[in-house]
C-alpha positions in Angstrom: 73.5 104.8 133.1 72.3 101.9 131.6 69.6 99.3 132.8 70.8 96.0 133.8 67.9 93.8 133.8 69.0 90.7 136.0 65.6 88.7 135.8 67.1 88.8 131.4 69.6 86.5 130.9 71.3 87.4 127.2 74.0 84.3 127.6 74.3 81.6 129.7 77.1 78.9 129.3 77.0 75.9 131.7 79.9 73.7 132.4 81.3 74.5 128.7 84.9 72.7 128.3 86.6 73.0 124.5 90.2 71.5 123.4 92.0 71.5 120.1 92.4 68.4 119.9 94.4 67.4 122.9 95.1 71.1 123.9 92.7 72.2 126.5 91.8 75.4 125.8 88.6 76.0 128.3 87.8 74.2 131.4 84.1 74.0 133.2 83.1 77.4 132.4 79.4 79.0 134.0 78.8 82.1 132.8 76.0 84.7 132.5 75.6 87.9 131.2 72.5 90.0 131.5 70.4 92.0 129.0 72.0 95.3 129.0 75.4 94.5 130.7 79.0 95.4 129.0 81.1 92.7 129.8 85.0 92.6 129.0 87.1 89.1 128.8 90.2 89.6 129.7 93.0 86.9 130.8 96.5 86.2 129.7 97.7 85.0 126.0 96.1 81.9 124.9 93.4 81.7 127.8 90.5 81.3 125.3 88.9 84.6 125.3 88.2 84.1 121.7 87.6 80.6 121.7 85.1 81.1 124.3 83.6 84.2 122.2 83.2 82.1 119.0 81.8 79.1 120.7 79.1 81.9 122.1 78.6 82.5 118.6 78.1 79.2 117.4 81.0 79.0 115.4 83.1 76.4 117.9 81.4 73.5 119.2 82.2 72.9 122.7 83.2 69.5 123.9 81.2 69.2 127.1 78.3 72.0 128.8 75.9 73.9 127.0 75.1 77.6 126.0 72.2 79.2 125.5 70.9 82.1 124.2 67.7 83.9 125.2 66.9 80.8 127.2 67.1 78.7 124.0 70.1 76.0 123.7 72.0 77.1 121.2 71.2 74.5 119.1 68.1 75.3 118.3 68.6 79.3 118.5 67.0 80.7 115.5 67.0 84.1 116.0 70.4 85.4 114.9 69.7 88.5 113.9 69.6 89.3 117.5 73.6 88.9 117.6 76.0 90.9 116.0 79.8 90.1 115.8 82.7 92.7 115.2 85.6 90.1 114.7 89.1 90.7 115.0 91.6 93.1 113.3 87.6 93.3 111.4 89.4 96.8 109.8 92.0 95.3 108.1 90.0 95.9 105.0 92.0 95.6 101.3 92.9 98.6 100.1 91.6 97.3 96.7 88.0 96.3 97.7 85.5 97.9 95.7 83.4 99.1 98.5 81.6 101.6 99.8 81.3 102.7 103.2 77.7 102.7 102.7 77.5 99.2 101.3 79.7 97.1 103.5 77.1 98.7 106.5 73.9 97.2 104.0 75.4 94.2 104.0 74.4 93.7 108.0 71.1 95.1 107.0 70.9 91.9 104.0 71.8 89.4 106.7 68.4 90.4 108.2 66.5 90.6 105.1 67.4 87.4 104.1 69.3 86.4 100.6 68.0 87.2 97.8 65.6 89.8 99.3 66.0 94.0 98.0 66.8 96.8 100.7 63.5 98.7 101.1 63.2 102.5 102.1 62.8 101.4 105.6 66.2 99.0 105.6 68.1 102.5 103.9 66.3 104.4 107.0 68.3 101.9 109.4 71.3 101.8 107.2 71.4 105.6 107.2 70.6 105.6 111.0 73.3 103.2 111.7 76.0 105.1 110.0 74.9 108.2 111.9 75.3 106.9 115.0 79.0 106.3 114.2 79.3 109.2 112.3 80.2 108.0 109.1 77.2 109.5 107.6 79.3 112.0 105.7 81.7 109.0 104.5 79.3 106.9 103.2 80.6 107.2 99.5 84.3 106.4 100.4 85.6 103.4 99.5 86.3 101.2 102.6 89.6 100.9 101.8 90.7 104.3 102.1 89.5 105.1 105.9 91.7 104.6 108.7 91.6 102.1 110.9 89.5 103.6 113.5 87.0 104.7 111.1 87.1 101.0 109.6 86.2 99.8 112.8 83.5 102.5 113.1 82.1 101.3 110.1 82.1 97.5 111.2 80.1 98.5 114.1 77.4 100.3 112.2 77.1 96.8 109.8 76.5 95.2 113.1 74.5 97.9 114.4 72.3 97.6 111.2 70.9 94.1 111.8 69.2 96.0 114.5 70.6 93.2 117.2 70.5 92.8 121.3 74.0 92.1 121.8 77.0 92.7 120.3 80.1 90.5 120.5 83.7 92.3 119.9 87.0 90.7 119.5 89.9 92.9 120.8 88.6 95.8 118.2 91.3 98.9 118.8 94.0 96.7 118.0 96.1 98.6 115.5 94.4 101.9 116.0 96.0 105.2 116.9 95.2 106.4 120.6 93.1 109.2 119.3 91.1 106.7 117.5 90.5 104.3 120.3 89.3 106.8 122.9 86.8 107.8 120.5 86.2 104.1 120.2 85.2 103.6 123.2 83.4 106.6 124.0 81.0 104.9 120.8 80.9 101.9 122.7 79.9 103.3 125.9 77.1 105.8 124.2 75.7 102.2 122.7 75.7 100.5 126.3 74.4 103.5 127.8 71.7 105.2 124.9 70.6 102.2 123.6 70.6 99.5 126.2 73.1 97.2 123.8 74.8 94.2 125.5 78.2 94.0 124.7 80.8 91.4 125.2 84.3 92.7 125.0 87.3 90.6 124.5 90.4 92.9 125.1 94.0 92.5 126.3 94.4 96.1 127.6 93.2 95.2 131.2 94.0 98.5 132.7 92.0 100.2 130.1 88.9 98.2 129.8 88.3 98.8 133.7 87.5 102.2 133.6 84.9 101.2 130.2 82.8 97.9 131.4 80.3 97.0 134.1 81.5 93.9 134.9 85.4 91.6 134.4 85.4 87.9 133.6 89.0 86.8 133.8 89.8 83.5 132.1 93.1 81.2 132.2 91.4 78.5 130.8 88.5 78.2 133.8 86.9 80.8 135.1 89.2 83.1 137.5 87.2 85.6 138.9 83.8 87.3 137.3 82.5 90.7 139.0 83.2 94.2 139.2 85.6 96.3 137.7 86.6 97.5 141.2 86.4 94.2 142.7 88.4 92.7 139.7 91.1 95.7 140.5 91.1 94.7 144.6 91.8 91.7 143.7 94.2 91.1 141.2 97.2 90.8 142.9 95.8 87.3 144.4 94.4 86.4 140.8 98.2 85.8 139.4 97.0 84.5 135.9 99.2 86.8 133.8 102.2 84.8 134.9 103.3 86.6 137.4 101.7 88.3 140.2 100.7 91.6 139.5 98.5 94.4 140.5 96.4 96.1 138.2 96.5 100.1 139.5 94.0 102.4 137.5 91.7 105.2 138.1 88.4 105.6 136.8 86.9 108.8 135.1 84.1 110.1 134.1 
């Protein structure tokens, strides 16, 4: 199992709020997640799971409250190569783009090299590495364009995975994947969590499945709902009623 080290905190966001203009989208939000935790936010349509998850990011500005990152206001964070983001529908690659397997994943390892800079024998030991741990070692000459989606997303992951960061941020990343696919996605995940002691922070809409995957639930509907266990968040999510209508989550874990 993996080590959650409570005295580490990977994220904190303090009284955040955030509107699209005069759309509220996020209301007095406190949050934090811990260095080795797998986190999944979940809540109904249009909650702002991924508003929240890009504003972690730095790529929303939030109207009121602050975040920081490794106990450094965002701001003034520095350090990025210590996040890694796998966006949404990320495996939607064009069928046309002249690719490689292998060189979309060195394009994580430039971001920590810096522009400009060449890939060393030790950045193709990580690249290779990363690919391995996804197994797409054997793929690494296929063009990106002609995997399916699962192994897409497999391939996303190892990019991230080769900036060699702390936490990695997903944004619902089996949608459009066959079922075979996304167990096998998960089980990657979990291996990462578990083997390597990666934060993640899981945005998903498949509620029932994500329980039996993450160590802890934050439900949003715009302000916090609830933020704790899996089988706490299952007990009670009758009483929660944010998925506009009362409803009771029913699942059973497995190893």
């Amino acid at each position: 199992m993996p080590k959650v080290d409570h005295h580490k905190n990977i994220i904190e966001v303090q009284g955040l709020s955030f509107a699209y203009g005069k759309h509220e989208v996020l209301r007095d939000i406190n949050l934090v997640v811990h260095q080795g935790d797998y986190l999944g936010l979940v809540g109904p349509n249009g909650a702002g799971k991924t508003t929240l998850l890009k504003i972690m990011l730095g790529l929303l500005r939030p109207d009121r409250g602050s975040i920081k990152l490794f106990g450094v206001e965002l701001a003034d964070f520095q350090d990025q190569h210590r996040i890694s983001y796998v966006p949404q529908k990320a495996g939607a690659a064009d069928a046309n783009f002249p690719a490689t397997v292998y060189e979309v994943v060195a394009m994580g390892r430039y971001g920590r090299r810096g522009v400009g800079r060449g890939l060393n024998e030790a950045d193709q030991a990580i690249i290779e590495k990363s690919l391995r741990q996804v197994n797409m070692w054997e793929q690494r000459e296929t063009l990106i364009g002609d995997l399916s989606g699962g192994q897409e997303q497999r391939v996303f992951v190892a990019r991230a995975l080769a900036g060699e960061p702390e936490v990695i941020f997903l944004d619902e990343p089996t949608t459009g994947i066959d079922p075979q696919s996304r167990e096998e996605f998960y089980k990657l995940l979990r291996e990462l969590n578990q083997n390597l002691n990666l934060t993640l922070v899981l945005v998903s809409h498949d509620v029932e499945r994500i329980t039996k995957e993450v160590m802890h639930i934050a439900c949003l509907d715009r302000h916090l709902v609830c933020h704790n266990s899996p089988e706490e968040f299952l007990r009670d999510s009758e009483s929660l009623n944010v998925f506009g209508e009362k409803v009771k989550v029913i699942t059973h874990h497995h190893d």
